[in-house]
C-alpha positions as CSV (number, residue, x, y, z in Angstrom):
1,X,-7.1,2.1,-7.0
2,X,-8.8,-0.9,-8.4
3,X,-11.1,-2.9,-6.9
4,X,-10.1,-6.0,-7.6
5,X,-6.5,-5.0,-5.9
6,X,-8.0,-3.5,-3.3
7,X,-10.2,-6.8,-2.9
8,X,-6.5,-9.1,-3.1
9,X,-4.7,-6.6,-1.0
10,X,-7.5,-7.2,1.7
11,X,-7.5,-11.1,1.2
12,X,-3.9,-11.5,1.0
13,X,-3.5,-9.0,4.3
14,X,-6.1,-11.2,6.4
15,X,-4.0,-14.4,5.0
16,X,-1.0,-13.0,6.2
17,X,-2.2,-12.0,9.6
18,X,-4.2,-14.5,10.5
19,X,-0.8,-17.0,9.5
20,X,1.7,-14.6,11.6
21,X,-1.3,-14.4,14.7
22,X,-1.3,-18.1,14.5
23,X,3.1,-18.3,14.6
24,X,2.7,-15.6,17.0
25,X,-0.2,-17.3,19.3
26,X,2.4,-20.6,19.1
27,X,6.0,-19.4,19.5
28,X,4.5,-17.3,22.7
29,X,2.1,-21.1,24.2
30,X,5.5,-22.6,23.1
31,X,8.0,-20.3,24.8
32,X,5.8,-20.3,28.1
33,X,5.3,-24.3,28.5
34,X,9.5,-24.4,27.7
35,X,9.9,-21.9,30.3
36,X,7.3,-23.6,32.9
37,X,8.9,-26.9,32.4
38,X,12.1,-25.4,32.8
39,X,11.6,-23.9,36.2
40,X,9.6,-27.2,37.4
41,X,12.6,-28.9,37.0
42,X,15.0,-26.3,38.3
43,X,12.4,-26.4,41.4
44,X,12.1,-30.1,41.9
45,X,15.9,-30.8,41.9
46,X,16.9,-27.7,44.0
47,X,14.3,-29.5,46.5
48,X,16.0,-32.6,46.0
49,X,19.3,-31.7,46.8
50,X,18.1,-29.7,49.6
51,X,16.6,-33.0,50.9
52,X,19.8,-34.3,50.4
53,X,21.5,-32.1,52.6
54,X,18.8,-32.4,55.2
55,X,19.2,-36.3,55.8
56,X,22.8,-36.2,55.7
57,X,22.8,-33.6,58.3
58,X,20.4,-36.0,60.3
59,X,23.0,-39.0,59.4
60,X,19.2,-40.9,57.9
61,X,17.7,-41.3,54.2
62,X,15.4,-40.7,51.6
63,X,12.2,-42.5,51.1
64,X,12.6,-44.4,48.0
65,X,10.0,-42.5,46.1
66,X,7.5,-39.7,46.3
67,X,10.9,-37.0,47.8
68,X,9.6,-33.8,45.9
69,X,6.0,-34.0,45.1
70,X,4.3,-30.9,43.1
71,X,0.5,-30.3,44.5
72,X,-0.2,-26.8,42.2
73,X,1.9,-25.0,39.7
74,X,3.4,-23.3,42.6
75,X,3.7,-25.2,45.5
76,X,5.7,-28.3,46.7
77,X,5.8,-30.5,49.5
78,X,9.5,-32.6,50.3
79,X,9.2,-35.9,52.1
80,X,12.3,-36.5,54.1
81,X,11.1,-38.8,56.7
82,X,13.5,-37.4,59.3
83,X,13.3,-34.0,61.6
84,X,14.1,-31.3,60.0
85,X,16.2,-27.7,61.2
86,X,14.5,-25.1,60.6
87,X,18.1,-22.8,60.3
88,X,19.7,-25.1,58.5
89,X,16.7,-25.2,55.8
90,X,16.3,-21.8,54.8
91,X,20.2,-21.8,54.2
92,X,19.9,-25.0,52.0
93,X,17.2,-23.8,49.7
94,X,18.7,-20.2,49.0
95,X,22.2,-21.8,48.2
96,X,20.6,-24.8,45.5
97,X,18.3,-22.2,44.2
98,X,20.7,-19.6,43.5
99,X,23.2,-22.0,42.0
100,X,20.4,-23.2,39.5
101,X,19.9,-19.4,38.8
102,X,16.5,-20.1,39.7
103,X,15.9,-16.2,41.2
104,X,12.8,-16.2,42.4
105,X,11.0,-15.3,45.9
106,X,9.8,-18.2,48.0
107,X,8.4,-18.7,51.0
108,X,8.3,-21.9,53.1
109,X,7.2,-24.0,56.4
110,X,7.6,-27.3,58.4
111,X,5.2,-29.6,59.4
112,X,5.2,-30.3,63.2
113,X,4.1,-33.8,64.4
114,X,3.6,-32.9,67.9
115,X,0.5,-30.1,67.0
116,X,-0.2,-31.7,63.7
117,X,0.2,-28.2,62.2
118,X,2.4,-25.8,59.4
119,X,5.1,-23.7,61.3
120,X,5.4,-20.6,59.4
121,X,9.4,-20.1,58.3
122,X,10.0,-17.1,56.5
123,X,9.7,-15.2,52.9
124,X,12.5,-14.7,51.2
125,X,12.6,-12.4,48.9
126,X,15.7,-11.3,45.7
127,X,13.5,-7.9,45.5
128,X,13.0,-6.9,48.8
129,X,12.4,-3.0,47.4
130,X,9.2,-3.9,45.9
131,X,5.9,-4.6,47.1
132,X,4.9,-8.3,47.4
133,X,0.9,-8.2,46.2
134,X,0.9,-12.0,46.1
135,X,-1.1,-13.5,49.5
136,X,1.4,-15.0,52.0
137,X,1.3,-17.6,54.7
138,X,-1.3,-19.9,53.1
139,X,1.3,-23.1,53.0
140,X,-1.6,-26.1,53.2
141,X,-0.2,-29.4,55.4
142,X,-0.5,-33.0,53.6
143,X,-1.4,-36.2,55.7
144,X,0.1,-38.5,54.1
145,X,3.8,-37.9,55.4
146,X,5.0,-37.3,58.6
147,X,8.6,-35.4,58.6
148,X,8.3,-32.9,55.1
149,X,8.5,-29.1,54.5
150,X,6.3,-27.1,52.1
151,X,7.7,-24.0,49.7
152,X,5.6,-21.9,47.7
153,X,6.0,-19.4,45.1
154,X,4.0,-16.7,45.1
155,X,5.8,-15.1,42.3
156,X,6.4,-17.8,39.6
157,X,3.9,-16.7,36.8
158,X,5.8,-12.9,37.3
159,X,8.7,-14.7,36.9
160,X,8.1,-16.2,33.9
161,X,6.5,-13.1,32.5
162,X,9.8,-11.5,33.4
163,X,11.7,-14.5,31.2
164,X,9.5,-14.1,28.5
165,X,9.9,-10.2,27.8
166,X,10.7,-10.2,24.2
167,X,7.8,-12.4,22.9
168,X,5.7,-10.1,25.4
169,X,7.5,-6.8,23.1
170,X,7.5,-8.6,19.9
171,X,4.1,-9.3,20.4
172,X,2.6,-6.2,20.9
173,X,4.6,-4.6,17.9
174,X,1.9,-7.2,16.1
175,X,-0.8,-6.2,17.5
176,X,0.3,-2.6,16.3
177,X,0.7,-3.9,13.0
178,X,-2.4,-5.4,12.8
179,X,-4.0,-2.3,14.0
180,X,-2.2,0.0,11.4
181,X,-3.2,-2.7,8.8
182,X,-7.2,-2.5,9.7
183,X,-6.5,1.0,10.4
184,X,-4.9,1.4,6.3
185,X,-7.7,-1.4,4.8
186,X,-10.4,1.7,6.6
187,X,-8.6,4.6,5.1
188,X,-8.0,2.7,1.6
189,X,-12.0,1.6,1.4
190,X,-13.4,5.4,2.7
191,X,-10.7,6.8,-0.1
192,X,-12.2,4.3,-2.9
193,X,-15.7,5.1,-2.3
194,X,-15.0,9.0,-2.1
195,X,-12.9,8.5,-5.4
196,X,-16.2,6.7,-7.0
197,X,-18.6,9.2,-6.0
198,X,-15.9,11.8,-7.8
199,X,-15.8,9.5,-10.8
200,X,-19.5,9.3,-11.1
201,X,-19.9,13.4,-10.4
202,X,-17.6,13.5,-13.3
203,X,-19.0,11.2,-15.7
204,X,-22.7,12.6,-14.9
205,X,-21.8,16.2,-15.5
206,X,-19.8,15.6,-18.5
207,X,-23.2,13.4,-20.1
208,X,-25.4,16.0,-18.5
209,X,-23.0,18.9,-20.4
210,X,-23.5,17.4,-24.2
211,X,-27.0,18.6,-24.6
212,X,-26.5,22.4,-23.5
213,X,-23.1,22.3,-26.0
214,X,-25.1,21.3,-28.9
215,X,-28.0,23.6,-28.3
216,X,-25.0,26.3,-27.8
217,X,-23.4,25.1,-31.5
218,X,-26.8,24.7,-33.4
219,X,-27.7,28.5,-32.2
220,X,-24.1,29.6,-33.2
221,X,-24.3,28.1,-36.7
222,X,-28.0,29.8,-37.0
223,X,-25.9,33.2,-35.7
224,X,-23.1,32.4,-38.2
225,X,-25.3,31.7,-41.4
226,X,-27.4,34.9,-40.9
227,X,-27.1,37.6,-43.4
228,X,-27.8,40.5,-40.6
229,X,-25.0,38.8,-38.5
230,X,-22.0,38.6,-41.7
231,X,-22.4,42.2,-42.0
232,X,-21.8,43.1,-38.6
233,X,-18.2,42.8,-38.1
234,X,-19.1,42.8,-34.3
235,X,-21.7,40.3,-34.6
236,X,-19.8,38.3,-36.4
237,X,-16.7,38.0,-34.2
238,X,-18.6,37.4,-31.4
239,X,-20.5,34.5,-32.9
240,X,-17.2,33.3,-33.8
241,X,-16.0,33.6,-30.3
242,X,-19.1,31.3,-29.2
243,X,-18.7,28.9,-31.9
244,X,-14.6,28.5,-31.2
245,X,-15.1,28.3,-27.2
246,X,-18.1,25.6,-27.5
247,X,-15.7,23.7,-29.7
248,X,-13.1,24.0,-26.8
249,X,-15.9,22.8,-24.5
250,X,-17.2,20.1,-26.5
251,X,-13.4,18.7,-27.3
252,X,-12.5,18.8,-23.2
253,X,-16.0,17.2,-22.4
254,X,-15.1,14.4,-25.2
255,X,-11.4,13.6,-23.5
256,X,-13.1,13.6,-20.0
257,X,-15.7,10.6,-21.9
258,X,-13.1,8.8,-23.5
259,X,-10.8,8.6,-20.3
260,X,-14.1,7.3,-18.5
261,X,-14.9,4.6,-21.0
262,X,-10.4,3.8,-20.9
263,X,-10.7,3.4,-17.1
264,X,-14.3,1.7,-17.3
265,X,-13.1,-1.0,-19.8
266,X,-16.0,0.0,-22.5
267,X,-13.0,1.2,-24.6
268,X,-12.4,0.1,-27.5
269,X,-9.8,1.3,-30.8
270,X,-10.9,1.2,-34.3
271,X,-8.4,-0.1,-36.5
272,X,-8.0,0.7,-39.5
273,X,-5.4,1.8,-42.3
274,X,-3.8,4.8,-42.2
275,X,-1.6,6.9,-44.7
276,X,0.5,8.7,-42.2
277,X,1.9,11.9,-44.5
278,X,-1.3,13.3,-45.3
279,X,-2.9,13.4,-42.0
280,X,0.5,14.5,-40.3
281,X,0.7,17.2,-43.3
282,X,-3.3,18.2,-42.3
283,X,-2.4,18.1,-38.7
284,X,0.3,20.7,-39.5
285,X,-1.5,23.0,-41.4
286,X,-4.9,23.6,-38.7
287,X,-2.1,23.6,-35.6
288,X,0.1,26.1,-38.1
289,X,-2.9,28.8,-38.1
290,X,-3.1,28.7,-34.0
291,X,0.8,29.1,-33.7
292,X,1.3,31.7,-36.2
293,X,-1.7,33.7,-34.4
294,X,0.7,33.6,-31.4
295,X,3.8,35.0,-33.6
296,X,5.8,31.6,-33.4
297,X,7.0,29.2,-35.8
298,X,5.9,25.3,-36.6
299,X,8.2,23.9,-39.1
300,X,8.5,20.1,-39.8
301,X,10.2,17.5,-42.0
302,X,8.4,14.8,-43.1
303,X,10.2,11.6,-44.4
304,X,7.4,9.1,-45.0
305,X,6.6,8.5,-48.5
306,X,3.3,6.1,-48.9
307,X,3.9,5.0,-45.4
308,X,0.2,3.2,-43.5
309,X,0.2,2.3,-40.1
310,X,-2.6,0.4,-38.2
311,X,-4.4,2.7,-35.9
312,X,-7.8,4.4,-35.0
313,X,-7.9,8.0,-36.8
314,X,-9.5,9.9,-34.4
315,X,-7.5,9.1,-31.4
316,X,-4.0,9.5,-33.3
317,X,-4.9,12.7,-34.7
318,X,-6.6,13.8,-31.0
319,X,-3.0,13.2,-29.5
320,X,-1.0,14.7,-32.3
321,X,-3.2,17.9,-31.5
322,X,-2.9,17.9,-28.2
323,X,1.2,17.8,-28.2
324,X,1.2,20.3,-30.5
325,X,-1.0,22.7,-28.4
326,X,1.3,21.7,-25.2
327,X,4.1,23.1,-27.4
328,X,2.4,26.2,-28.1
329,X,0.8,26.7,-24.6
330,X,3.8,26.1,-22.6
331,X,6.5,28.2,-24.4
332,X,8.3,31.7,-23.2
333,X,7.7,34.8,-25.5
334,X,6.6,32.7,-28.8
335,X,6.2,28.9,-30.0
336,X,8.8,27.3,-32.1
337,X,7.6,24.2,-32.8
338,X,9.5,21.1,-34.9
339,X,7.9,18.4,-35.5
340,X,9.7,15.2,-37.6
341,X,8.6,12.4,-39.1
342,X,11.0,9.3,-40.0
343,X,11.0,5.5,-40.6
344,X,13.6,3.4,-39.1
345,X,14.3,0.0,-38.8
346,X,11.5,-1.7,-37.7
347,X,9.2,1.4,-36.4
348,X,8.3,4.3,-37.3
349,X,8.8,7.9,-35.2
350,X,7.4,10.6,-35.0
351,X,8.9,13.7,-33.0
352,X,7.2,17.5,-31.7
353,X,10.4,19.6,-30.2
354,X,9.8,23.0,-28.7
355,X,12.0,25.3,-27.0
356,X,9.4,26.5,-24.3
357,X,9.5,26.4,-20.6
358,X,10.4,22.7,-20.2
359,X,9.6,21.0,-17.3
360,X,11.9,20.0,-14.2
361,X,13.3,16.6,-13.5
362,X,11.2,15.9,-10.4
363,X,7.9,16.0,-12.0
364,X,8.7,14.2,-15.8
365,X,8.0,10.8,-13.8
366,X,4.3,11.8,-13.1
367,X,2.9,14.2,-15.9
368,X,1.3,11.3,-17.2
369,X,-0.6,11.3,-14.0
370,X,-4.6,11.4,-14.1
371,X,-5.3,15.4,-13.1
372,X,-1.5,16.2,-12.3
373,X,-0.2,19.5,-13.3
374,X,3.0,20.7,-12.6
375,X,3.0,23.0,-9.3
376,X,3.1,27.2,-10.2
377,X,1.9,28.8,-7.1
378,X,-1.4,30.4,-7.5
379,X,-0.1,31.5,-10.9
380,X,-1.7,29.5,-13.9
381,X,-0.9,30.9,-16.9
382,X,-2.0,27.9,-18.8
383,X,-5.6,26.8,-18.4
384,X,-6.6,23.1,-18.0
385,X,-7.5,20.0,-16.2
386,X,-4.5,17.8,-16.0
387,X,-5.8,15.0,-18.9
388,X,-3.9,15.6,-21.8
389,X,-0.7,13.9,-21.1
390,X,-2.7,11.2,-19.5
391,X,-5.0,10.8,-22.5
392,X,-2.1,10.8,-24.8
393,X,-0.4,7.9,-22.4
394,X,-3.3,5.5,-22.3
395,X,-4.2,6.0,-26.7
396,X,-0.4,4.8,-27.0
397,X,-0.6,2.3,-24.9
398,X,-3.7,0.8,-26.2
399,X,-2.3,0.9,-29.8
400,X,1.0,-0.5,-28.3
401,X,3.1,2.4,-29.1
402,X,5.9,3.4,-27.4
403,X,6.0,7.1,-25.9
404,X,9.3,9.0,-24.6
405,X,9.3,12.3,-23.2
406,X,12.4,14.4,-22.5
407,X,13.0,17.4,-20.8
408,X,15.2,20.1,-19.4
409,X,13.9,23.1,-17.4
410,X,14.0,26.1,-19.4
411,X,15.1,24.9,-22.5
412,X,12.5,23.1,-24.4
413,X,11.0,19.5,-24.2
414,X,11.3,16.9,-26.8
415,X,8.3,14.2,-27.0
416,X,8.5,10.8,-29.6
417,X,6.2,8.3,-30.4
418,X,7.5,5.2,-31.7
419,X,5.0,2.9,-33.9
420,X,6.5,-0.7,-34.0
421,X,6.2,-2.1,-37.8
422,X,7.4,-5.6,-39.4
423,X,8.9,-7.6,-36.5
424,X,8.7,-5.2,-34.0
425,X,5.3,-5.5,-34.3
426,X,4.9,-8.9,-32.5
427,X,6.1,-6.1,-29.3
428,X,2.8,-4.0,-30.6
429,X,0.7,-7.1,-30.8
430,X,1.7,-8.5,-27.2
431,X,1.2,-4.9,-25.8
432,X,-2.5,-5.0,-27.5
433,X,-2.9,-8.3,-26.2
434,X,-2.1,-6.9,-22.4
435,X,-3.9,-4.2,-23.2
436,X,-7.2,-5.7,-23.9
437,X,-7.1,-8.4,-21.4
438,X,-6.3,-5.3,-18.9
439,X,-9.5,-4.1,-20.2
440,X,-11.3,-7.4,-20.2
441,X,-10.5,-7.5,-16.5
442,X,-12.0,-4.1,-16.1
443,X,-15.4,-4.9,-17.7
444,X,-16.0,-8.0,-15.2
445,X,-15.1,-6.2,-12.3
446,X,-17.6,-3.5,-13.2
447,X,-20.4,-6.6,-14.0
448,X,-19.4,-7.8,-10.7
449,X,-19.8,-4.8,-8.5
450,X,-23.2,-3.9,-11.4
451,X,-24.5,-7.7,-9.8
452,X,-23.7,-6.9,-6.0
């Protein structure tokens, strides 16, 4: 992955969070203070009715003011300036509360005028099973009144805990998410920089592999142009041997550098006019040699004329070579290899058919994968590294060619490359255009992390 996306995925993430932490941090201050007000309400005009009941009893009245008067979150004192029954009190504020639905334990007490003290009532409780923690008894007296009763609740902020349940939940699934997140941003990062230090291995072994391949192809030509050597048939063929495998070498080490400048942004194509029959027709005849060797057939049918496309050389003719060796390399007994090349309206195609192994319908969405091979056990027939497809993939991209691959197990694969021309090639152009700034992209983000 990118840098740069791993960069916005990590800047977008932290937006994201840090705006959902912030609805999260207010829906939950928001739902509590709703909830809080809620039962302070509930609680003041239970009280009040309760004081109702209390001076009708008595046959007396309220005070004009001050009746229900909060001192903390969880305690109240009631004015009623009239004596109070103790029975009939506890009856009262278990009846108002419960039609309220306010469900909560209490406790409560009455102030006595003749020893100036808090008599103790009773706890009442709507969970009697469980264990009340909370401290109990501690009702403080107030001077200013003379006939009131206190009630506390020792449970209210458990209470609204209880009411507030699925911001609680919801809650904590964020803080999982957020924790996967970090957890994903860690992984991600430790995966990018064990992927760099495999890119740079790569790059650095490939550069540091050049010189040993040309010392190996200058001391195979020497082999190969002395007399002594010619005339021993043994000699000979193994020289030949050397010279063919350092060529194999050399060509492998050159894809693995190309797809490193490609993925680097130092890439770069160079255009130029090409006469399409007689490097297809050249093409033909070196690949010919290879799959004749392997007792299979290459025909083709070539209907160009004086056709010229816009391309770089090399890489056209590096691809062409390397679907025609996947034809030959991946076949069942012996190659037969078609390949045809036509002009339509507007493009032109060119198409390699072979009837080899094919390759299933669960894998044709990924060959073009960097290093992906198709799964064979611990059986590989076929030698390789996984790059040619992807090689192939990027070179058409860059030039703004279409590529199309089809495929059925067992019976052969067929593989076209469409070259937009006249109008069509506004497509080619815009694809270019993407292409380059793709690549233009790349080389900043390498200046970038080059300056860090």
């Amino acid at each position: 992955m990118k840098n740069s996306i791993i960069f916005r995925v990590i800047i977008l993430g932290a937006i994201a969070i840090a705006g959902i932490i912030g609805m999260q941090a207010y829906w939950v201050l928001n739902t509590w203070n709703i909830n809080e007000e809620e039962f302070n309400k509930k609680a003041g005009l239970a009280l009040y009715r309760v004081a109702c009941h209390l001076a009708d009893m008595n046959g007396g009245s309220l005070p004009a003011r001050n009746v229900v008067n909060q001192r903390t979150t969880n305690y109240y004192i009631v004015n009623i300036e009239s004596e109070i029954d103790a029975e009939h009190l506890e009856y009262f504020l278990q009846k108002e509360f419960e039609e309220l639905a306010l469900f909560v334990d209490f406790e409560y007490a009455v102030y006595d005028c003749t020893t100036k003290e808090m008599v103790y009532g009773n706890y009442c409780s709507y969970t009697p099973d469980k264990i009340q923690e909370a401290k109990l008894g501690h009702l403080p007296k107030d001077d200013k009144f003379t006939y009131y009763f206190s009630v506390k609740f020792p449970t209210r902020s458990g209470y609204l805990f209880n009411k507030m349940q699925l911001s609680i939940i919801l809650s904590s699934i964020m803080l999982l998410v957020v924790l996967f997140f970090s957890y994903s941003m860690f992984v991600i990062l430790r995966q990018k920089r064990l992927s760099q230090l495999q890119k740079d291995f790569i790059n650095n072994m490939t550069h540091e592999f050049k010189t040993p391949i040309s010392t190996i192809k200058i001391s195979a030509d020497v082999f190969l142009n002395d007399k002594y050597v010619n005339e021993n048939s043994r000699l000979l063929r193994y020289a030949n041997i050397i010279r063919e495998q350092n060529g194999r070498l050399n060509r492998q080490v050159e894809k693995v550098l190309q797809l490193a400048r490609i993925e680097q942004g130092n890439f770069e194509l160079k255009q130029e006019k090409v006469v399409l029959s007689p490097l297809l027709e050249k093409i033909i005849e070196s690949t010919g040699v290879q799959v004749e060797k392997l007792g299979g057939h290459l025909s083709y049918d070539i209907d160009l004329e004086d056709v010229v496309i816009e391309g770089d050389r090399l890489h056209l003719t590096n691809i062409l070579h390397n679907l025609l060796d996947n034809a030959a390399k991946y076949c069942k007994d012996k190659p037969t290899i078609h390949l045809q090349a036509w002009q339509e309206s507007h493009q032109i195609c060119i198409s390699i058919k072979d009837e080899g192994i094919g390759i299933p319908k669960e894998h044709l969405n990924r060959i073009f994968n960097k290093f992906y091979r198709i799964p064979t056990g611990n059986v590989h027939k076929v030698k390789g590294f996984g790059l040619g497809l992807y090689y192939v993939k990027n070179i058409c991209d860059a030039h703004g060619w279409l590529l199309n691959i089809e495929s059925q197990e067992k019976e052969g694969t067929i593989v076209q490359i469409s070259m937009p021309q006249g109008k069509a090639a506004w497509e080619k152009k815009i694809r270019q255009s993407i292409h380059q700034l793709q690549l233009y992209f790349r080389r900043m983000t390498t200046r970038v992390q080059t300056l860090k």
